[in-house]
C-alpha positions as protocol buffer text, in pm:
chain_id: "A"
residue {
  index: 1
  type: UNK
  ca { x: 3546 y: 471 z: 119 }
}
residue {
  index: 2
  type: UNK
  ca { x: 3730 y: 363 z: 464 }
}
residue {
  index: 3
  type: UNK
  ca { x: 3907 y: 651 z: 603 }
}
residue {
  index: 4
  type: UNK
  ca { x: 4169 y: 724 z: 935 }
}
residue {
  index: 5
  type: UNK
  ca { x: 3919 y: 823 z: 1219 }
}
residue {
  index: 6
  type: UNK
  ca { x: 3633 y: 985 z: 993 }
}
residue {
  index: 7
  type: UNK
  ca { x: 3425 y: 618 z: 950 }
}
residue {
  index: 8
  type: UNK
  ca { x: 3279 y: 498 z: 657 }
}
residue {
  index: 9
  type: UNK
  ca { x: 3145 y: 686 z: 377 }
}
residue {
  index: 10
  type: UNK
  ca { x: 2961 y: 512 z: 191 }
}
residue {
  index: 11
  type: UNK
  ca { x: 2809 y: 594 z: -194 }
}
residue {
  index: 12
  type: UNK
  ca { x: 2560 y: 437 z: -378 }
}
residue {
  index: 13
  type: UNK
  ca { x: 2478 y: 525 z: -766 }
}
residue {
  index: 14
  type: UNK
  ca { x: 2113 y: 365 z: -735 }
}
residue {
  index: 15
  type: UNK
  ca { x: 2025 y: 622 z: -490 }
}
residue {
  index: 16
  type: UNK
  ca { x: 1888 y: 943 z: -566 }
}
residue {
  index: 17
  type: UNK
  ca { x: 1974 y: 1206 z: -496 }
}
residue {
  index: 18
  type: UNK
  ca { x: 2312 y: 1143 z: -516 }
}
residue {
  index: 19
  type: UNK
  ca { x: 2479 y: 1144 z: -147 }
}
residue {
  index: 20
  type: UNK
  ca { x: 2751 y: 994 z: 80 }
}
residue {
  index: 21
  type: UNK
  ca { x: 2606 y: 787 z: 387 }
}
residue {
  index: 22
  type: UNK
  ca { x: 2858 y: 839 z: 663 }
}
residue {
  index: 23
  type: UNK
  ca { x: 2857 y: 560 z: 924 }
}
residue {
  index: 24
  type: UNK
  ca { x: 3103 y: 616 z: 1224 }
}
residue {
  index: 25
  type: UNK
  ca { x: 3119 y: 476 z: 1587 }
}
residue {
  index: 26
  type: UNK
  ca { x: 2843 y: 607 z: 1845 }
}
residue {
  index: 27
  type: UNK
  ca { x: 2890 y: 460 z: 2187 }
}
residue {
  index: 28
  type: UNK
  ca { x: 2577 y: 434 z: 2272 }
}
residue {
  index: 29
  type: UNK
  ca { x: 2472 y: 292 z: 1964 }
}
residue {
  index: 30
  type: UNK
  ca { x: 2597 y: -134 z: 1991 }
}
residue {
  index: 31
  type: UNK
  ca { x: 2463 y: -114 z: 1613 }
}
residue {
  index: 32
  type: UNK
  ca { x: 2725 y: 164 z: 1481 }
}
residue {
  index: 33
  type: UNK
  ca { x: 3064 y: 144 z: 1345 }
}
residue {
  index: 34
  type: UNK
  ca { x: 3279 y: -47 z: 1632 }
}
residue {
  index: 35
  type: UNK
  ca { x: 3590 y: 214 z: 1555 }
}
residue {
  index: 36
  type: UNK
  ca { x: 3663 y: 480 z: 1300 }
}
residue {
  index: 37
  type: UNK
  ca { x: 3960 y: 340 z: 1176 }
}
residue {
  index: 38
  type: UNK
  ca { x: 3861 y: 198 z: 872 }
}
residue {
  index: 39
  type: UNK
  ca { x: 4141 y: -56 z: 719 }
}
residue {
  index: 40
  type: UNK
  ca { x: 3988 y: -242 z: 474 }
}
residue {
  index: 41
  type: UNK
  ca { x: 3656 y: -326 z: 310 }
}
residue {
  index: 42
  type: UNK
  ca { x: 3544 y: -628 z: 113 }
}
residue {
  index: 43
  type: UNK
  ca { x: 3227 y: -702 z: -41 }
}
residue {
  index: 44
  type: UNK
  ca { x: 3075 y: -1106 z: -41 }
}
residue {
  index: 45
  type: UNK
  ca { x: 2853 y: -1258 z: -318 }
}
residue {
  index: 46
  type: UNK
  ca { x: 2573 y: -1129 z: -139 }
}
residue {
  index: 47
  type: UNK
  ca { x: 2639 y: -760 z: -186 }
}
residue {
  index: 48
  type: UNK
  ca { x: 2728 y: -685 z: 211 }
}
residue {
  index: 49
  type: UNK
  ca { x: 3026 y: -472 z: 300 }
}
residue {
  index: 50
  type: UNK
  ca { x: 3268 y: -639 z: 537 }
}
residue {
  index: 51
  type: UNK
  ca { x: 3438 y: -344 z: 722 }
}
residue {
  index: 52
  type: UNK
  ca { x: 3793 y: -428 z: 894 }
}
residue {
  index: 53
  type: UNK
  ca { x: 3879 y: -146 z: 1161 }
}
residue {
  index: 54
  type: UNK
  ca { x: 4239 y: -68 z: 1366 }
}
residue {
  index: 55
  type: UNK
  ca { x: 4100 y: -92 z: 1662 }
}
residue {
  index: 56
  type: UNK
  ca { x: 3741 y: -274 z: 1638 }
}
residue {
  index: 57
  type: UNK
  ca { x: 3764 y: -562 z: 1479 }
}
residue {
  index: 58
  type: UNK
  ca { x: 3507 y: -674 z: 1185 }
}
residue {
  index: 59
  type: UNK
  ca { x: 3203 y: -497 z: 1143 }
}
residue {
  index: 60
  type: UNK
  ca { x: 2949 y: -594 z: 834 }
}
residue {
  index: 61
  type: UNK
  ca { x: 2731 y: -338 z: 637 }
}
residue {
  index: 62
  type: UNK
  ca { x: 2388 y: -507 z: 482 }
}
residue {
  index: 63
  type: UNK
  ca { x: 2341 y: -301 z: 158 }
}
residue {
  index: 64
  type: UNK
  ca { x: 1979 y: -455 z: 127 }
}
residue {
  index: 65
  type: UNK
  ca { x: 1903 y: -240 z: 469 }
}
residue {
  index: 66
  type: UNK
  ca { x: 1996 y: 76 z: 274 }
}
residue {
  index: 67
  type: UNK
  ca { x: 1729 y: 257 z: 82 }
}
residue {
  index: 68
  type: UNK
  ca { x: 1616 y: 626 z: 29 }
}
residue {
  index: 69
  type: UNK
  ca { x: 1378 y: 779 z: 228 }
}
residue {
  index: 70
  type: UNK
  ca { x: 1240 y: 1138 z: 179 }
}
């Protein structure tokens, strides 16, 4: 779910216990969102989240990087 300055937050059914991971911009982190503004979000054959923000350009999310960890 894109949203107007809160980031990403991002919810997967295959992953329990059930939770949002919120991914926003960290300027000291090149790896975070690049702005908050999320516009739109499109995902490619391979599963990855393409994130379009206002103000940062495209950012991608790799789904197969995302697993639980306790």
């Amino acid at each position: 779910m894109g949203t107007h300055k809160g980031g990403l937050n991002f919810f997967n059914p295959n992953i329990w216990p059930y939770n949002f991971i919120r991914y926003q911009k960290n300027p000291i982190n090149d790896s975070s969102l690049s702005d908050n503004r999320v516009i739109s979000l499109c995902e490619d054959s391979q599963n990855n989240i393409w994130i379009g923000t206002e103000g940062g350009g495209l950012n991608f999310l790799i789904l197969k990087q995302i697993h639980y960890q306790e």
